[in-house]
C-alpha positions in Angstrom: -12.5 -10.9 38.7 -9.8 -12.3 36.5 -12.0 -11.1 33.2 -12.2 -7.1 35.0 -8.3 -7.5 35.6 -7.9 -8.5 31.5 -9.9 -5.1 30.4 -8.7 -3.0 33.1 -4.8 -4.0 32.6 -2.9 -1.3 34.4 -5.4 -1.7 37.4 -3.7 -5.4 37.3 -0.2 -3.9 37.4 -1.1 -2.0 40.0 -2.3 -4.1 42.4 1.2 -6.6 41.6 3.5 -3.4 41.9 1.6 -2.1 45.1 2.6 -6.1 46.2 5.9 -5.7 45.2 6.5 -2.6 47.1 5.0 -3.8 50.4 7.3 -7.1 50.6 10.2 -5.3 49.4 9.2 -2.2 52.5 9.1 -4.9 55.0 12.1 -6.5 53.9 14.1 -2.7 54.3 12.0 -2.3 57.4 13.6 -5.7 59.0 16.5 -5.2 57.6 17.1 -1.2 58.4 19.5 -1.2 61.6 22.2 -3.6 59.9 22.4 -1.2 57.2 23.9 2.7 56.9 21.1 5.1 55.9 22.5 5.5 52.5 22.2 2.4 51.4 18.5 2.2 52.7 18.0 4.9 50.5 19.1 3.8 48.1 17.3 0.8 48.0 14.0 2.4 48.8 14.7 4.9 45.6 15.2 1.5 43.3 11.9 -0.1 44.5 9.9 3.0 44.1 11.2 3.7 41.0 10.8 -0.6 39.5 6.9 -0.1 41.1 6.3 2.7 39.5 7.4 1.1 36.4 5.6 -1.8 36.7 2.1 0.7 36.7 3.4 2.1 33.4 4.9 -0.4 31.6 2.1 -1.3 28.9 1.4 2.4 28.5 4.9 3.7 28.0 6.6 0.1 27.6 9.9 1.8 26.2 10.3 4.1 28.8 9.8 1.5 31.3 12.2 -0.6 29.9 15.1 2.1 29.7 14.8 2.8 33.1 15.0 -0.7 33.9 18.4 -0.8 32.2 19.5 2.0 33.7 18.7 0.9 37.4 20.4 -2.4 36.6 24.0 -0.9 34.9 23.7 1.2 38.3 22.9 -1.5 40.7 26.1 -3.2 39.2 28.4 0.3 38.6 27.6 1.4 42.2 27.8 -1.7 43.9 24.0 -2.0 45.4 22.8 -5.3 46.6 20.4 -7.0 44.5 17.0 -7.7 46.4 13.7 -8.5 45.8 12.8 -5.4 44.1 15.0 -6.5 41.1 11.8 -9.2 40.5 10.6 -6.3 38.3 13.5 -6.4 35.8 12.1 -10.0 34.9 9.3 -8.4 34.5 10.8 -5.3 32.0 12.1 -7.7 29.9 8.8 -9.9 29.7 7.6 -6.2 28.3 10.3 -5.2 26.0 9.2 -8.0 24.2 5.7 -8.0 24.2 5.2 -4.0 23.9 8.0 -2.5 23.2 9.3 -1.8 19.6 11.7 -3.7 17.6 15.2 -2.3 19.0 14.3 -1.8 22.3 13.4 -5.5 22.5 16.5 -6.5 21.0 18.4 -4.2 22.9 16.7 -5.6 26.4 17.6 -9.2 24.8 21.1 -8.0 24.9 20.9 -6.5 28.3 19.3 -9.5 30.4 22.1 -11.8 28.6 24.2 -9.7 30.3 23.0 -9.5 33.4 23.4 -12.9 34.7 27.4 -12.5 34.4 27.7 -8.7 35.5 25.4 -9.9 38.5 27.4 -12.7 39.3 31.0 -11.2 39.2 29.6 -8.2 40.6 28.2 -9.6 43.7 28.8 -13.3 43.9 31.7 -14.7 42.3 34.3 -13.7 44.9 32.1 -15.4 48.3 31.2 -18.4 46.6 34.9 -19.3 45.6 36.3 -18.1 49.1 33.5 -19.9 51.0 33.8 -23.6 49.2 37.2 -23.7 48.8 37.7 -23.0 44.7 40.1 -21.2 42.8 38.7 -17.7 41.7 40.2 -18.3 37.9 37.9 -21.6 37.4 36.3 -20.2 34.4 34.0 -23.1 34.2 31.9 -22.6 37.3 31.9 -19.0 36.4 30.6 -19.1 32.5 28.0 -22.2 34.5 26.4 -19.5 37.2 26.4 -17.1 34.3 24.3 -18.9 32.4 22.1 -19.4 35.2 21.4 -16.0 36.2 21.3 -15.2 32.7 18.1 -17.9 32.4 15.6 -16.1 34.0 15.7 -12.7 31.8 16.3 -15.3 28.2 13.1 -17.1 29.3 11.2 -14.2 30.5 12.1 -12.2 27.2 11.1 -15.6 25.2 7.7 -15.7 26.9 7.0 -11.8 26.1 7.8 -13.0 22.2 5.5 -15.6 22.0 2.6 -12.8 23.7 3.6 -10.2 20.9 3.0 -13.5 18.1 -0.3 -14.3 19.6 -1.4 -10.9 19.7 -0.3 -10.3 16.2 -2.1 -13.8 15.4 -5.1 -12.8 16.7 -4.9 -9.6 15.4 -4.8 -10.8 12.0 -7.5 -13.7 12.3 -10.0 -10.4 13.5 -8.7 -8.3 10.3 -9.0 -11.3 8.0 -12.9 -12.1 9.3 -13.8 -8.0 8.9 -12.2 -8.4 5.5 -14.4 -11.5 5.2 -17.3 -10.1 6.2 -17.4 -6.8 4.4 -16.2 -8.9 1.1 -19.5 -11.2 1.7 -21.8 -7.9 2.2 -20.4 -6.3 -1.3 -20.6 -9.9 -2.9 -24.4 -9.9 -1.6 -24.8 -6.3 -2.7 -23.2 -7.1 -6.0 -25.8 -10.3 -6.4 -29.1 -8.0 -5.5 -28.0 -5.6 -7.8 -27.3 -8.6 -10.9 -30.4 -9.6 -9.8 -32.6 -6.5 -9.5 -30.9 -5.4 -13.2 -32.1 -8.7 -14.9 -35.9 -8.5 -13.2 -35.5 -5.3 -14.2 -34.8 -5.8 -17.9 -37.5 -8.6 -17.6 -40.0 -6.3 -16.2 -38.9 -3.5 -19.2 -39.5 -6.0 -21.8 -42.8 -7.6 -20.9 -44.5 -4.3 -19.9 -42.9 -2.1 -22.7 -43.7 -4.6 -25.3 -47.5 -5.9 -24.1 -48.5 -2.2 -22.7 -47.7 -0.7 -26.0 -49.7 -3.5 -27.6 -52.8 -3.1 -25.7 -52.3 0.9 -26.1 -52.6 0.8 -29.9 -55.1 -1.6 -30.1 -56.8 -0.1 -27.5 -56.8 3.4 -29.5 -57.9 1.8 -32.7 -60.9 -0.1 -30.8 -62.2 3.7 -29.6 -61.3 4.8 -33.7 -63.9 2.4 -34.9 -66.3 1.5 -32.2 -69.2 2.9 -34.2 -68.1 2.5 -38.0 -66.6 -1.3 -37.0 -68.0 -2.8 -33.9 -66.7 -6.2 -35.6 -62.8 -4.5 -35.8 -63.4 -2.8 -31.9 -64.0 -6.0 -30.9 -61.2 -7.8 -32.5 -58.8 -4.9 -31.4 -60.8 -5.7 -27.6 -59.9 -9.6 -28.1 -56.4 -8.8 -29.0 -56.1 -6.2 -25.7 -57.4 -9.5 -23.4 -54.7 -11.8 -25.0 -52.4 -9.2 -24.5 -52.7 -8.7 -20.9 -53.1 -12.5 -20.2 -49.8 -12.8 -22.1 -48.6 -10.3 -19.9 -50.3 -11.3 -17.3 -48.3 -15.0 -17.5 -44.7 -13.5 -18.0 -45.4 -11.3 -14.4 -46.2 -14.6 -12.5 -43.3 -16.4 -14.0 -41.1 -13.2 -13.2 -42.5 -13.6 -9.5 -41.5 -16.9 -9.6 -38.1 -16.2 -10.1 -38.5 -14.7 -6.6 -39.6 -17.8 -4.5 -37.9 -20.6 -4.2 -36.7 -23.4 -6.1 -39.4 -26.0 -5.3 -42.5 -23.7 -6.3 -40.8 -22.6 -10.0 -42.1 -25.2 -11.8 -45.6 -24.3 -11.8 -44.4 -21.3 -14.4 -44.1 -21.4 -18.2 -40.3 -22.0 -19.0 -38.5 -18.4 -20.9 -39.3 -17.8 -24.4 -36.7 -18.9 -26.9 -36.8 -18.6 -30.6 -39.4 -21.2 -31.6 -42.0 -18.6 -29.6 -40.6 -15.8 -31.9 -43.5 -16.5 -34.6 -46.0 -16.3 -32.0 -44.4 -12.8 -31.2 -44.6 -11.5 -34.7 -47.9 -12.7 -35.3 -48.9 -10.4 -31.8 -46.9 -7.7 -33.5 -48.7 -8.1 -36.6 -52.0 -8.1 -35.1 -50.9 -4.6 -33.1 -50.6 -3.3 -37.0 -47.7 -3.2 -37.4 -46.3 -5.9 -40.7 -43.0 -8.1 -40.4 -41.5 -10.2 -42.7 -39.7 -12.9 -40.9 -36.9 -15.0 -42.3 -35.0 -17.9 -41.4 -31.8 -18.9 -42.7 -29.5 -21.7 -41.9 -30.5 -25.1 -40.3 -32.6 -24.5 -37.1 -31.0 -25.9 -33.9 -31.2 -26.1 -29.8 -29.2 -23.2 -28.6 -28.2 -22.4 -24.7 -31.5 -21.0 -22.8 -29.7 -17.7 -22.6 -28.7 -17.1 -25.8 -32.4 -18.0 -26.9 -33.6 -15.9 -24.8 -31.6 -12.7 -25.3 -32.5 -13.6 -29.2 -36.4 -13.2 -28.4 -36.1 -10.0 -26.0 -34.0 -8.8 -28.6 -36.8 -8.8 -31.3 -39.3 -7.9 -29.1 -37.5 -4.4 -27.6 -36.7 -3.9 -31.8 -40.2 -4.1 -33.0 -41.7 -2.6 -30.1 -39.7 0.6 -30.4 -40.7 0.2 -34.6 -43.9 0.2 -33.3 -43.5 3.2 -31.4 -41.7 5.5 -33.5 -42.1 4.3 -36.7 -45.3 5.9 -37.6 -48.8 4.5 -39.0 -46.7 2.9 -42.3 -43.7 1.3 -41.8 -42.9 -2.2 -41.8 -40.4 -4.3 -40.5 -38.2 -7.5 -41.1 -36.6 -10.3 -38.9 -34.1 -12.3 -40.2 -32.3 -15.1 -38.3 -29.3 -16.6 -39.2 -28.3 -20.3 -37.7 -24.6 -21.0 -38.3 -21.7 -23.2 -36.9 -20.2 -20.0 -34.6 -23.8 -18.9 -32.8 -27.0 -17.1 -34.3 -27.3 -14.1 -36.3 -30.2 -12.0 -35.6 -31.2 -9.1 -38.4 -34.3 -6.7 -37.5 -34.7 -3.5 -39.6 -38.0 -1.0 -40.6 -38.7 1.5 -42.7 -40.5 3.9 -40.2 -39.5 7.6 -39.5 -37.6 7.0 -36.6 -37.6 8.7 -33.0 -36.3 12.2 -32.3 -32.5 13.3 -32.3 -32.5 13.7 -28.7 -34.0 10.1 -28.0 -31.6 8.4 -29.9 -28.6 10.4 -28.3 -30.1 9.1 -25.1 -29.3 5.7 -26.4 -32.8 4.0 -26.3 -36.3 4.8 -27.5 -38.3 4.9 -24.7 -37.4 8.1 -23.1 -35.6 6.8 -20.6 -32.9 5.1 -22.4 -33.0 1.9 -20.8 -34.0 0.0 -23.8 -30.6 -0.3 -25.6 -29.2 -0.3 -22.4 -30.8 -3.2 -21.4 -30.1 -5.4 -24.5 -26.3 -4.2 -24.3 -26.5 -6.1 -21.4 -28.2 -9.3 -22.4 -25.8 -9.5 -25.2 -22.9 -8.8 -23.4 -24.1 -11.5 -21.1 -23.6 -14.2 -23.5 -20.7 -13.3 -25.3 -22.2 -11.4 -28.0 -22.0 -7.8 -29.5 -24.9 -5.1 -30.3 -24.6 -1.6 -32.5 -27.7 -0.1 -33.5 -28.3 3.0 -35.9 -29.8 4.5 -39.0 -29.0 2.2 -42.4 -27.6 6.2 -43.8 -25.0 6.4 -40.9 -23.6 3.1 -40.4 -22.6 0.0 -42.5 -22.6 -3.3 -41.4 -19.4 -5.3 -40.5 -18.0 -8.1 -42.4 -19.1 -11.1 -40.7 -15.6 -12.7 -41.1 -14.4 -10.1 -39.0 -16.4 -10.2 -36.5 -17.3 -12.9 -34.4 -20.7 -11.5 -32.9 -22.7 -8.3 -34.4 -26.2 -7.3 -33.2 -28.1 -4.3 -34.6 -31.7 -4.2 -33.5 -33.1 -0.7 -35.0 -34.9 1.1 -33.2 -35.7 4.0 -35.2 -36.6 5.0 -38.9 -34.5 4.4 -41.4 -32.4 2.2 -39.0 -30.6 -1.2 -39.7 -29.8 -3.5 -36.9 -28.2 -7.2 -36.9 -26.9 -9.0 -34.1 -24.9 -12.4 -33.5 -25.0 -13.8 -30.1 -22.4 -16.8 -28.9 -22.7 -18.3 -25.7 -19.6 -17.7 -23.9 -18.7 -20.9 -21.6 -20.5 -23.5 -23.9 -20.4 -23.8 -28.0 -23.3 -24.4 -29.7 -24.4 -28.4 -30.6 
């Protein structure tokens, strides 16, 4: 019962006012001969009017609130006994503090200081001194029963405070766990997205790289089945290693997917040392590079190792692509004190206009894209265009370059710096 009262509120102040009104009807009722009919009225207007206050008062707490002010300057301007329906002023200002606004709390503050001394010189002052005796003029037993009668309204109003704190309290504990919650949900979305964007450029790389691969070999095999069977079935041998490769770069992708205590079945990520076995792939697809090291080979940071290899595998594999049946290509690495340099150029014909404003050569543009990302990712910088149109920068000036060329006649180089850790 008590939890139906706390959602069904004015039902509660219902029921108390309905109780007011009875005890203070009986109390007029007993009470009715002694008095004139005016004054009966009169107090049967007050307690009608304090009950049906009481039913309204957490709807319309201001009116309520006034009109409890105004009975009680009345009460004391017209001389009308205080009774038991005055209860509900206690009440009033136990609202005006926990509803009402801001001034008309203050304002019933005010009003229930005052009404301990208007009701005691009003009604009281004058019988208590005749009846024990004191002076009328003792100030000190006056400003006492002031305070007194003044008590009830300061505590009521204090205890309507403390309701409007809580409320706001607990108002803001429920805003601060929804901001919680929906700041957990983007942080998750936020994750699954980082996460589905790096499985993603994963996924591009292997498949783009190895499918192309298999596709030329595959192409030459059919060229030369009759004229070659010993070249068909290299090219064949080459499509089998391919799609194992492949093959083992999925699983260890899926990997990344379960948890912790089943990843180390997989192959750890390709880093630079596996970049000959790359070319030597790349070579075998037909398609030459001339590989280069300069500098004194180190460890780098996983990450930066492996942005270096994806790097110079989306290069040549978009050389391969578009550069046509003749062109060559060159990988030069760079090992120096500030991070790795990373130089991959060809001499093919190059995609189509549109492809390149697209920003990445496989038709979809997600090629660059994607290894705009990986560098970005470890502190580094990529630009990537023809050798005609763009120069490259003065490594002095810049801490990180990266221009993997994609199309003919393009020049690309490429520095990548781990951000958080410096190299050994």
């Amino acid at each position: 019962m008590y939890n139906w009262f706390r959602r069904h509120p004015t039902v509660a102040d219902a029921s108390w006012a309905t109780l007011l009104f009875l005890l203070c009807a009986l109390a007029i009722a007993a009470d009715w001969g002694n008095n004139d009919l005016a004054r009966n009225a009169s107090q049967t207007l007050v307690t009608v009017v304090l009950s049906a206050m009481l039913v309204i008062r957490r709807k319309r707490p201001d009116l309520a609130v006034w009109v409890g002010i105004g009975i009680g300057l009345a009460q004391a301007a017209f001389g009308l006994t205080v009774d038991l329906a005055d209860v509900a002023l206690l009440v009033l200002a136990y609202t005006a503090a926990a509803f009402a606004h801001i001034w008309t709390s203050r304002i019933a503050l005010l009003a229930g200081l005052a009404a301990g001394p208007l009701a005691w010189l009003r009604f009281y002052s004058q019988s208590i001194h005749s009846e024990s005796n004191t002076p009328a003029g003792n100030h000190w037993v006056d400003v006492f029963m002031c305070v007194v009668f003044s008590t009830p309204f300061l505590l009521c109003w204090v205890l309507g405070r403390l309701t409007r704190i809580r409320r706001a309290y607990y108002v803001e504990l429920e805003d601060r766990a929804a901001r919680l919650e929906r700041e957990r949900d983007n942080q998750a979305k936020i994750a699954v997205a980082a996460e589905r964007a790096r499985i993603a450029r994963e996924l591009h790389d292997v498949v783009a790289h190895n499918v192309s691969v298999m596709i030329v070999q595959a192409d030459g095999a059919s060229f030369v089945m009759d004229s070659s069977p010993e070249q068909a079935k290299q090219a064949l041998a080459t499509i089998a290693g391919t799609g194992r490769q492949a093959l083992e770069e999925m699983r260890r992708l899926l990997g990344l997917l379960r948890s912790a205590d089943s990843g180390g079945e997989y192959v750890p990520q390709p880093g630079v040392e596996q970049l000959p076995e790359l070319l030597e792939q790349v070579r075998n697809a037909g398609l030459p590079v001339a590989f280069q090291v300069e500098g004194e080979p180190r460890e780098l940071p996983r990450g930066v190792e492996l942005t270096a290899y994806r790097i110079v595998q989306e290069a040549l594999t978009n050389a391969r692509k578009h550069g046509g049946p003749r062109a060559a290509a060159t990988v030069r690495i760079r090992f120096d004190d500030r991070g790795l340099d990373v130089l991959v150029e060809d001499d093919g014909r190059g995609a189509s206009a549109e492809l390149a404003r697209d920003g990445g050569q496989d038709g979809f543009g997600h090629g660059l894209i994607g290894m705009r990302e990986r560098v970005g990712m470890v502190g580094g910088t990529l630009a990537a265009g023809p050798r005609r149109q763009r120069r490259l920068p003065d490594r002095r000036q810049a801490a990180a370059q990266a221009h993997p060329l994609p199309a003919a006649g393009a020049r690309a180089a490429r520095r990548t710096r781990p951000r958080s850790y410096p190299g050994p």
